[in-house]
VOPA-205534 format. One line per 3 residues: number of its first residue (from 1); their letters; for each residue x, y, z of N, C-alpha, C, O. Coordinates in pm, whole numbers, plus 50000, padded with zeros to 5 digits. Layout:
<sites>
NUM = a = X,Y,Z,X,Y,Z,X,Y,Z,X,Y,Z; ...
</sites>
This chain:
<sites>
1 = xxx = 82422,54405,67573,82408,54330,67449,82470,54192,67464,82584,54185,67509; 82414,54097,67435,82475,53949,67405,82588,53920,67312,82609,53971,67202; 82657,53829,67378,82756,53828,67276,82737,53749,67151,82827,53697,67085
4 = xxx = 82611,53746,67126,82564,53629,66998,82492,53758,66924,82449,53742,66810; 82482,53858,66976,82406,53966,66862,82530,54046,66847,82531,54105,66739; 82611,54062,66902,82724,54114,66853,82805,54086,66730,82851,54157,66641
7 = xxx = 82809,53916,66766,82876,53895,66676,82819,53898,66540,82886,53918,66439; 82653,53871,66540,82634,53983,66434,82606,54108,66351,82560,54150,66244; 82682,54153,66504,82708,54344,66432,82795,54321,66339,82771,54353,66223
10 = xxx = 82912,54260,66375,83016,54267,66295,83032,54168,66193,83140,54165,66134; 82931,54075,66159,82850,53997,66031,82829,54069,65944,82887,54073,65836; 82728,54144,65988,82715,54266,65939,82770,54366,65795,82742,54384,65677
13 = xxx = 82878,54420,65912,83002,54482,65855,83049,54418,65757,83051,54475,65648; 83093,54305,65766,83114,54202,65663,83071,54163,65547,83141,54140,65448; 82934,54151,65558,82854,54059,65458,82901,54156,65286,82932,54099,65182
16 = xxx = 82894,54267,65301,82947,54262,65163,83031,54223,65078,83026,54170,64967; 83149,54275,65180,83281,54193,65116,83270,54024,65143,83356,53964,65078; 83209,53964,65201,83175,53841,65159,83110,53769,65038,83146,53668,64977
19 = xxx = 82977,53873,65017,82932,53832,64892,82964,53871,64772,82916,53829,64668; 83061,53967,64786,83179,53990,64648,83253,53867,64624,83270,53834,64506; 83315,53771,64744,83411,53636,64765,83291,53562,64661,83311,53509,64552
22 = xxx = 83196,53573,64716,83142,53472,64642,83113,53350,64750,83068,53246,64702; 83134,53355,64882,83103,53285,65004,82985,53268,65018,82950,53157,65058; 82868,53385,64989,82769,53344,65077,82663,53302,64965,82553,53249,64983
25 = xxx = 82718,53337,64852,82602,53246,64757,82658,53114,64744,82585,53045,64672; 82804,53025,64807,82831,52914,64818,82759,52878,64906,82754,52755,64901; 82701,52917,64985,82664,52834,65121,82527,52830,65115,82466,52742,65176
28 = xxx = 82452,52943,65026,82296,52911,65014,82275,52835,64896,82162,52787,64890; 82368,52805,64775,82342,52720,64688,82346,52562,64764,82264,52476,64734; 82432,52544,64844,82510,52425,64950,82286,52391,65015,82226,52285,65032
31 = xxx = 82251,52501,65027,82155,52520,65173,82033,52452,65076,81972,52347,65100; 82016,52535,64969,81908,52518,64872,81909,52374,64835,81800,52318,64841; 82027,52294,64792,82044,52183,64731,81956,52040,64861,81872,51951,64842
34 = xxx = 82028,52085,64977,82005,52009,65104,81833,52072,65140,81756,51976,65149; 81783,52169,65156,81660,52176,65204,81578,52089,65128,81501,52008,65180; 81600,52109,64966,81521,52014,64810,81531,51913,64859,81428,51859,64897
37 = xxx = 81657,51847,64878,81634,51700,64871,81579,51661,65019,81511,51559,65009; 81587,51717,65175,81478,51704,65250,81390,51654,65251,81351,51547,65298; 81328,51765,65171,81190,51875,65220,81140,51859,65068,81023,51897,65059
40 = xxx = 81174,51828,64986,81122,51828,64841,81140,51994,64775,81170,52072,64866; 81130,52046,64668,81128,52115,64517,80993,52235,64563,81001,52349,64517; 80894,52203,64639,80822,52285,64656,80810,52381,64771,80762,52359,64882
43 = xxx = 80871,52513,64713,80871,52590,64874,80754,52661,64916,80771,52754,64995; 80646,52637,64880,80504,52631,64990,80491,52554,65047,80437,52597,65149; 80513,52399,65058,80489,52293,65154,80659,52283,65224,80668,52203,65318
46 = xxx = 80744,52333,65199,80854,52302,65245,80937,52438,65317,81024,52500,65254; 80900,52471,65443,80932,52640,65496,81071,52661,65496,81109,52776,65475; 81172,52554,65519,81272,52560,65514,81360,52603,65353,81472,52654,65354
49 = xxx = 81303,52580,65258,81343,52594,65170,81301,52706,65112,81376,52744,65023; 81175,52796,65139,81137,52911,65177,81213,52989,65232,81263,53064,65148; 81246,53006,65330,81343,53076,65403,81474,53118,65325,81517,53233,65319
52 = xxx = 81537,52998,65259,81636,52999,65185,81631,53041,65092,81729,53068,65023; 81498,53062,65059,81456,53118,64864,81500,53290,64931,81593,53363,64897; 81395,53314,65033,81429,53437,65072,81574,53501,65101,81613,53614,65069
55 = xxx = 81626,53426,65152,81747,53472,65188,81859,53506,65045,81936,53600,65024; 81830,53400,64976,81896,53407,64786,81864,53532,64786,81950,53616,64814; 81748,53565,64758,81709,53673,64662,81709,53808,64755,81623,53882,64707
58 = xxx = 81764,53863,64856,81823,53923,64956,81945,53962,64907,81980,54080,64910; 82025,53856,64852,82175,53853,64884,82163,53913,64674,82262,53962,64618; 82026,53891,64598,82063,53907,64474,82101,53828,64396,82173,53866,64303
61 = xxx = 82065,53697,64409,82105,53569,64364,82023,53563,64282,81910,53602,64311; 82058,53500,64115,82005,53491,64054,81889,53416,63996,81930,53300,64009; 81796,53408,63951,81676,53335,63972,81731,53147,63927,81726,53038,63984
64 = xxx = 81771,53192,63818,81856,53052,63722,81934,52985,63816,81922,52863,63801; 82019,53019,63918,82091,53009,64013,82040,52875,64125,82070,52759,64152; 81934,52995,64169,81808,52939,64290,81768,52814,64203,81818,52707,64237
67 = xxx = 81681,52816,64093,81636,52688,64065,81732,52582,64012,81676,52472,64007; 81862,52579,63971,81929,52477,63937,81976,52414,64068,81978,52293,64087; 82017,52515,64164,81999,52424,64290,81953,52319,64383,81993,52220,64444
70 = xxx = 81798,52429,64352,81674,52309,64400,81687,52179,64280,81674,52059,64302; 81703,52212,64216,81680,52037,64076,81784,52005,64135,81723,51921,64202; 81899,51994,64177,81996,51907,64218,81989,51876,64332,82069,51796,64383
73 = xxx = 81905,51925,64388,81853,51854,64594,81758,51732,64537,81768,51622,64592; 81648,51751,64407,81538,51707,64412,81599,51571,64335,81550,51460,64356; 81729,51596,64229,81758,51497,64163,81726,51572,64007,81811,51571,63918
76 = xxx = 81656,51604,63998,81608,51684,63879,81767,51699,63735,81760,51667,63616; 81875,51752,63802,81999,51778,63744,82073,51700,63865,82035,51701,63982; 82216,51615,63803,82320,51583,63867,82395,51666,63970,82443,51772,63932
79 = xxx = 82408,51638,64065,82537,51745,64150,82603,51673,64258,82576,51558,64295; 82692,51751,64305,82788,51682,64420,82627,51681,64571,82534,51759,64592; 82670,51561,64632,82591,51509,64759,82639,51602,64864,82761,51620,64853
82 = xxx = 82578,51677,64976,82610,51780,65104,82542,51705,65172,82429,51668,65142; 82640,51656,65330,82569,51656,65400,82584,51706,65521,82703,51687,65548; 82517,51776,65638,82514,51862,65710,82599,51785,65896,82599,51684,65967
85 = xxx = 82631,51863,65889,82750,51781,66013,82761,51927,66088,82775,52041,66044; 82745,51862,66251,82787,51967,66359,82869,51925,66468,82852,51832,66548; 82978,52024,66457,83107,51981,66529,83055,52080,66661,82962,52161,66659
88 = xxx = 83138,52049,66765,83130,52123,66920,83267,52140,66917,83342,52084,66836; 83307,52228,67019,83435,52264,67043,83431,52376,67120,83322,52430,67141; 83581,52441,67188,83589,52531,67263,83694,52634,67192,83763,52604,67095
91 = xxx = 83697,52785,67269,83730,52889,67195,83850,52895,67275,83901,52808,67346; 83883,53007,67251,83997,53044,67384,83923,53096,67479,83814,53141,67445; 83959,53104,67608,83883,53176,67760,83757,53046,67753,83669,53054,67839
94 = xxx = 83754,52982,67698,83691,52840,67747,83537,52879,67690,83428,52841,67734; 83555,52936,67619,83439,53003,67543,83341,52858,67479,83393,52750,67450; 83237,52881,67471,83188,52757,67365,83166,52791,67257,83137,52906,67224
97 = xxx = 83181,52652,67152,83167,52659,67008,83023,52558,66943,82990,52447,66984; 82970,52625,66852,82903,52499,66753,82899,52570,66637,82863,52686,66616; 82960,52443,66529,82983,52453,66404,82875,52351,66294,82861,52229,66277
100 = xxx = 82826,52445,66248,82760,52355,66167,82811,52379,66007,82849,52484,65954; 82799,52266,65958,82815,52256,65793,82807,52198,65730,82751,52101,65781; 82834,52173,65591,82786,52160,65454,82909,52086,65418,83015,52146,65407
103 = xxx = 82901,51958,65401,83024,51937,65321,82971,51799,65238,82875,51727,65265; 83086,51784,65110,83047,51654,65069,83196,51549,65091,83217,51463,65005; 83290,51562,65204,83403,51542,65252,83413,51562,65398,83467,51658,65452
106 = xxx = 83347,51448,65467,83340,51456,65620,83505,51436,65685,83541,51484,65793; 83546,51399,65643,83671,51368,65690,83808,51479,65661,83904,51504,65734; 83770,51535,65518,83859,51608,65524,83806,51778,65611,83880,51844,65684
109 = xxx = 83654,51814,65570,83597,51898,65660,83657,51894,65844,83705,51996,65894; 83645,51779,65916,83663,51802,66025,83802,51790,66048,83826,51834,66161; 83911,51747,65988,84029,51794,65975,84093,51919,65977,84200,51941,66032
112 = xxx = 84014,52015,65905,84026,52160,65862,84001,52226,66047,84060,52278,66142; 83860,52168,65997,83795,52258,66183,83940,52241,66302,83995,52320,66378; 83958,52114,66273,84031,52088,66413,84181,52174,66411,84224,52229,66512
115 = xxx = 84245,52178,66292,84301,52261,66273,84344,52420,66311,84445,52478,66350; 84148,52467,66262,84157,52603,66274,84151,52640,66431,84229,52723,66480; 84059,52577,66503,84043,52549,66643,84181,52569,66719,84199,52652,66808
118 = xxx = 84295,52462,66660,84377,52481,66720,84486,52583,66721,84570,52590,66810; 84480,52668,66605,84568,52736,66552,84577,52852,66634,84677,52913,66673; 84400,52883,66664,84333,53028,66760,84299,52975,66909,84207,53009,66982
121 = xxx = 84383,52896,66926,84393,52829,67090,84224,52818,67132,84162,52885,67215; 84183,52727,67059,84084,52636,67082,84090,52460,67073,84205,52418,67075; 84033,52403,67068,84035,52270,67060,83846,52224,67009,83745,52276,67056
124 = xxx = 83852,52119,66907,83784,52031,66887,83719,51963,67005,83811,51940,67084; 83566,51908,67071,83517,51824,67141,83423,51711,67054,83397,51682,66938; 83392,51672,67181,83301,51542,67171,83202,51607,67124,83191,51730,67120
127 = xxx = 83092,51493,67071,82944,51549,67039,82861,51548,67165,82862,51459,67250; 82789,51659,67166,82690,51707,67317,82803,51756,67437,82769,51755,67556; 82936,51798,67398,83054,51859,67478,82984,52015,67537,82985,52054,67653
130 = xxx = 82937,52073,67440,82876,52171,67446,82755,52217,67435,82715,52304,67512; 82686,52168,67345,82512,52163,67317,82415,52198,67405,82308,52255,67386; 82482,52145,67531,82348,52136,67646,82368,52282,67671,82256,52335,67679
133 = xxx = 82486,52390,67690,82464,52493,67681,82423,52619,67624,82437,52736,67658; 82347,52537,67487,82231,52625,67398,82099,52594,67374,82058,52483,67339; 82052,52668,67387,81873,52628,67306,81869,52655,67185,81921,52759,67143
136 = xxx = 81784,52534,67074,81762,52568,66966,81668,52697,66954,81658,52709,67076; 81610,52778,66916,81564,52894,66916,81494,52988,66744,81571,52983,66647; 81397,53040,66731,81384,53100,66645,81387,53228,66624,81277,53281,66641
139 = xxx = 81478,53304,66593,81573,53414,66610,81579,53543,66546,81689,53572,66497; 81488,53628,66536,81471,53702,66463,81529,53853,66511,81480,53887,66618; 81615,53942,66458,81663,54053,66455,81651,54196,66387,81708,54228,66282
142 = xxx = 81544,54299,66487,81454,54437,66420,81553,54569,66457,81604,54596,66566; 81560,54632,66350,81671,54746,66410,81541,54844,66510,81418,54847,66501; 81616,54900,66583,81480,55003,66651,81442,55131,66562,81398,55240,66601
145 = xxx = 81463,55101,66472,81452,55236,66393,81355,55201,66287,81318,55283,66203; 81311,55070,66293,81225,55019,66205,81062,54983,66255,80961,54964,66187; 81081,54981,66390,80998,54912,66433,80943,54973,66581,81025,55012,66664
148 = xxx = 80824,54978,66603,80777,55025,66721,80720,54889,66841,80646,54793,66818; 80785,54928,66961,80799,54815,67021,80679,54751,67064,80667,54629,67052; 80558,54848,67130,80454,54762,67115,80392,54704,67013,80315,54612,67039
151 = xxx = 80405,54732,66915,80334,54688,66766,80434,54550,66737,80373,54444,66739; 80543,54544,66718,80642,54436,66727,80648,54333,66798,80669,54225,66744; 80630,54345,66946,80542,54254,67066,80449,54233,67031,80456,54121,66980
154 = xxx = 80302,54291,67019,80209,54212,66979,80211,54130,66866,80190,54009,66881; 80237,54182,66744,80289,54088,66678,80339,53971,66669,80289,53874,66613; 80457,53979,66733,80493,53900,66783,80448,53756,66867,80464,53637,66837
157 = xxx = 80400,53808,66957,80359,53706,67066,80234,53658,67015,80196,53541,67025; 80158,53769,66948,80045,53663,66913,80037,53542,66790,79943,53488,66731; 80187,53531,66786,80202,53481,66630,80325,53373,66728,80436,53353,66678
160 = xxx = 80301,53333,66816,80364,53243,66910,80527,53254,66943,80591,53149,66937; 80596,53375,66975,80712,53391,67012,80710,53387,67176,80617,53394,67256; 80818,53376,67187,80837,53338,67343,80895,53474,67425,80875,53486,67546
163 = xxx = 80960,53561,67358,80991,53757,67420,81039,53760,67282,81054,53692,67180; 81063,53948,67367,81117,54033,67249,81215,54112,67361,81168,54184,67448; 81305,54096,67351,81472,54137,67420,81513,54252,67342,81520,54258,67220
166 = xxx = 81543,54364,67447,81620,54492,67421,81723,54486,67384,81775,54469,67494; 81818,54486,67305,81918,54486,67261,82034,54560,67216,82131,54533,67145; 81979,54703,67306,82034,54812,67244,82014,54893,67122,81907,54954,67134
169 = xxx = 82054,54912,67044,82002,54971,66887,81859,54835,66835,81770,54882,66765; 81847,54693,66867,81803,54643,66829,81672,54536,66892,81673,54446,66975; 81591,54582,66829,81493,54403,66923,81506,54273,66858,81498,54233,66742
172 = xxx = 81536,54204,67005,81546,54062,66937,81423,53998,66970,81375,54003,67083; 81367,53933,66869,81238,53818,66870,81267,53682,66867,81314,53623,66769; 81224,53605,67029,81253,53444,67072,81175,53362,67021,81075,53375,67092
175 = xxx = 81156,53302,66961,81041,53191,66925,81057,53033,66946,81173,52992,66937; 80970,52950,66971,81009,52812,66932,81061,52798,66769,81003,52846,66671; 81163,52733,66768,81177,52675,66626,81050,52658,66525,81050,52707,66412
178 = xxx = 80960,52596,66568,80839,52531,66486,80752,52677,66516,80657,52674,66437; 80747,52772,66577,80677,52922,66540,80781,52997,66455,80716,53095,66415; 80875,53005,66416,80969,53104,66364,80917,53103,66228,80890,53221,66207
181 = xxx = 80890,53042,66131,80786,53067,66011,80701,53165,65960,80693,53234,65858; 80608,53140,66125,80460,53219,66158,80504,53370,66223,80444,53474,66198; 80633,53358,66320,80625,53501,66358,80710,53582,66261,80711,53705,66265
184 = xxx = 80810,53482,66139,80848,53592,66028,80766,53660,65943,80779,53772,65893; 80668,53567,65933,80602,53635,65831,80509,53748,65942,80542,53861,65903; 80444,53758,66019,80416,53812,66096,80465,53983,66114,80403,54090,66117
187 = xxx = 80623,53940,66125,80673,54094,66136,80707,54156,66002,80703,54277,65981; 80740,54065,65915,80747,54113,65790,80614,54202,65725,80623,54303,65655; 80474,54126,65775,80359,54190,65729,80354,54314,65800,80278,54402,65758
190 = xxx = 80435,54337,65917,80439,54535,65923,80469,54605,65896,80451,54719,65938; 80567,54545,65762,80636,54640,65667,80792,54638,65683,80860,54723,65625; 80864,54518,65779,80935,54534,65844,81045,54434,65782,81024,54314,65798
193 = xxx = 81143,54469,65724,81245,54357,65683,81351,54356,65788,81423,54448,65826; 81343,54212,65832,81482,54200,66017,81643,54184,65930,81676,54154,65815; 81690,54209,66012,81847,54265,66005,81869,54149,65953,81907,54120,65839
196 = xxx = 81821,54030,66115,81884,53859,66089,81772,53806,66119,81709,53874,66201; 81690,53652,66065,81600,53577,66090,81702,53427,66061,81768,53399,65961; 81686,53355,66182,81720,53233,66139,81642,53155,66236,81558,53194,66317
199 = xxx = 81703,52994,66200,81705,52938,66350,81814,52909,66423,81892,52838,66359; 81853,52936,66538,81960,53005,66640,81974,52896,66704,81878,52822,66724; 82146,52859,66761,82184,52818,66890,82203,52940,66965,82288,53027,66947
202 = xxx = 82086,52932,67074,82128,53045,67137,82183,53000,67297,82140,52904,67361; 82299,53107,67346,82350,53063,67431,82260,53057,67590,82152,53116,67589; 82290,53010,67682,82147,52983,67815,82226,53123,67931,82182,53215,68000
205 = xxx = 82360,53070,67897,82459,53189,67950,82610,53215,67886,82676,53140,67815; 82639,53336,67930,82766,53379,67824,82874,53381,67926,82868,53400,68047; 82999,53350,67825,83161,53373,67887,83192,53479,67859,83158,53535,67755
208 = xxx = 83268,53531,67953,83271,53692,67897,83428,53717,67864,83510,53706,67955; 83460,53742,67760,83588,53725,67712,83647,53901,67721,83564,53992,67727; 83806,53934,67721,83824,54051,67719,84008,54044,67686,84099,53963,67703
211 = xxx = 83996,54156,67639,84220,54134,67605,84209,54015,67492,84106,53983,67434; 84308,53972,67479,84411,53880,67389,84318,53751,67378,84328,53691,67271; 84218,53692,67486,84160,53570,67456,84007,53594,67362,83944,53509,67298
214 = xxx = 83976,53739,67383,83867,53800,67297,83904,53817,67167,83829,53756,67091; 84003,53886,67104,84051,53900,66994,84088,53770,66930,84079,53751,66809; 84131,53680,67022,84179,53595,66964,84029,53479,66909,84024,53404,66811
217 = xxx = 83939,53499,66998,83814,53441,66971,83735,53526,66823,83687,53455,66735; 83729,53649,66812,83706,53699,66687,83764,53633,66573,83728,53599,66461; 83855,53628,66635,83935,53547,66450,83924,53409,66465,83893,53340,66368
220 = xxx = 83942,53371,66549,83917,53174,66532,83737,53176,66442,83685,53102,66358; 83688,53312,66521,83532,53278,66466,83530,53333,66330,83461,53267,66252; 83588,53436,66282,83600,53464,66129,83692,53359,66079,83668,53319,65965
223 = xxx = 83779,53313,66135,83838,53188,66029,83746,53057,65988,83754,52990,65886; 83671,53044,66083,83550,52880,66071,83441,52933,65950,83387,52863,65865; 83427,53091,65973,83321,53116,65932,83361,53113,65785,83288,53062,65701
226 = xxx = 83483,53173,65755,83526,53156,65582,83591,53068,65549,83695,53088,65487; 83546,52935,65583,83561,52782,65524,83450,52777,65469,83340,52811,65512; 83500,52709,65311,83405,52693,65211,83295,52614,65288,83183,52636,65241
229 = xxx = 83298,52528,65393,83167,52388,65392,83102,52460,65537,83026,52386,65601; 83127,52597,65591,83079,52657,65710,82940,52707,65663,82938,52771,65558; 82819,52684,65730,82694,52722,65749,82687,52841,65872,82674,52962,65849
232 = xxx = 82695,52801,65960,82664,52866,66095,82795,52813,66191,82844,52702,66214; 82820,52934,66227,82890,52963,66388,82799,53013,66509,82730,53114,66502; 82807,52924,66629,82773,53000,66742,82859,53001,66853,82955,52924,66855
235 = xxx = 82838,53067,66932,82917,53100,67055,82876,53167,67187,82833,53282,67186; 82890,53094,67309,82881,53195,67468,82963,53279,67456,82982,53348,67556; 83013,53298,67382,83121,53467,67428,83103,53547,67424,83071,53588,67312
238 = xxx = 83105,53645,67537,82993,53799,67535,83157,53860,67504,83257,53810,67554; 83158,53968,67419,83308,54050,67330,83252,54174,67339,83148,54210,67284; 83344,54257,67430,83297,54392,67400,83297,54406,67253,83324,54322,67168
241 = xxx = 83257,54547,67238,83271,54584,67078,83370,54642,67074,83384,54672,66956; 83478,54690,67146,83611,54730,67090,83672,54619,67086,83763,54614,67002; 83651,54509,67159,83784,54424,67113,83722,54336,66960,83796,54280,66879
244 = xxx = 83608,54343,66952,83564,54299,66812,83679,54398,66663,83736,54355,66563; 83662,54566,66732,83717,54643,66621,83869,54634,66618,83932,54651,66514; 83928,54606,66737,84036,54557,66768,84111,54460,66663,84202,54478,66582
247 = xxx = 84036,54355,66699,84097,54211,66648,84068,54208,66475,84090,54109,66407; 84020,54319,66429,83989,54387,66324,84123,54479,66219,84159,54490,66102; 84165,54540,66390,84289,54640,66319,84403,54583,66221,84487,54659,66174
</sites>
C-alpha cells in the first residue's frame, strides 16, 4: 500500500469527529466560495464547483449553506476574500510535504505552517523545493467490496484513466486531471460511490518512514491538516499502519 492511501485510511477514521468540529464544512464552504468566483455560480459549466457541490452534500451540508456560499464567490452576498496558496516543505526522515490552502491572511497563514513544521521536526521550503516530486493526478478511491475489477477497469479506461492500482482492500483509479470529471462520473454510473475522489499530488516515489520519525510525521500531518485555512495535505511517506495507530495512542 502507498503511503498516500494510507494516510487516507486513517482520514478516514477521522472524518467524523472532524465534521462534528465543524472543520470540514469550513473548508468546503472556503472551497465553494473560491470555485464561484473562478469558475462562476453555475455547476454544469463549472466541474470544479460540481465536485464540491458533491462533496457538501456527502458530508450533509445544508442546502441554504451550499448556496450562500456560491453567492459570495459570485459576489451575489458580501464575504471575506480566500485565496488559495501552496506551501512545500519537509517532514521528519526527510519526508516531503505540500500544503495547500485557503486563507484570507497570507502572512499570518504561513507563519502558522512554519511553525507547525517546526514544532514536528520539519521545516518550511522554497516554492518547487518539492513539487517536482509529485504528479498532479486524478485520484479516485473503490473499496474492493464494491466493485468488480474488470468492470471498474473498463470503465475506467474507457472513460480516459491512465491504471487502476491494487491497493490492498482497495482500487485506486489514475487519471489525467482534465479526465477525472469523465471517469467519476463513469464509476459512479455502476452504482459505485468511491471512498476518496479528488485531484491528487501524487507521490513519483515514497520515503519510507518507521519508529519515532513516522509517528512523528503522523502528527505534524494531523496538525497542518486541523488548521482552519488547510485544504489538502500530501506526502512521500510510505507509514506502516501500526505506526499510524501508534502515533494515535
Amino acid at each position: 500500500m502507498s503511503g498516500h492511501s494510507k494516510w487516507h485510511t486513517i482520514k478516514h477514521k477521522k472524518g467524523a469527529a472532524d465534521a462534528k468540529r465543524g472543520k470540514v464544512f469550513t473548508r468546503i464552504i472556503k472551497e465553494l466560495t473560491v470555485a464561484a468566483r473562478n469558475g462562476g455560480g453555475d455547476a454544469d459549466s463549472n466541474p470544479r464547483l460540481r465536485t464540491i457541490i458533491a462533496e457538501a452534500k456527502s458530508v450533509n451540508m445544508p442546502a441554504d449553506n451550499i448556496k450562500r456560499a456560491i453567492q459570495r464567490g459570485t459576489g451575489e452576498l458580501p464575504g471575506v476574500s480566500y485565496e488559495e496558496v501552496t506551501y512545500e516543505g519537509y517532514g521528519p526522515g526527510g519526508a516531503a510535504l505540500i500544503i495547500e490552502v485557503l486563507t484570507d491572511n497570507r502572512n499570518r497563514t504561513v507563519g502558522e505552517m512554519r511553525h507547525l513544521l517546526t514544532k514536528y521536526g520539519g521545516n518550511l521550503g522554497e516554492a518547487n523545493s518539492v513539487a517536482w516530486m509529485f504528479a498532479k493526478k486524478g485520484y479516485i478511491v473503490v473499496a474492493k467490496s464494491k466493485a468488480n475489477e474488470d468492470t471498474l477497469m473498463a470503465a475506467a479506461l474507457d472513460n480516459g484513466a491512465d491504471d487502476l492500482r491494487d491497493d490492498g482492500d482497495s482500487w485506486e483509479v489514475v487519471s489525467p486531471p482534465d479526465a477525472f470529471q469523465q471517469v467519476l462520473d463513469a464509476v459512479k454510473a455502476l452504482g459505485i460511490e468511491p471512498d476518496a475522489a479528488e485531484i491528487a499530488m501524487l507521490p513519483q516515489n515514497y520515503v519510507k518512514l518507521e519508529g519515532k520519525p513516522a509517528q512523528q510525521m503522523v502528527k505534524l500531518m494531523d496538525a497542518v491538516e486541523e488548521h482552519e485555512d488547510t485544504k489538502k495535505v500530501w506526502s512521500n511517506a510510505d507509514i506502516e499502519e501500526k505506526e499510524i495507530e501508534a502515533s494515535l495512542a
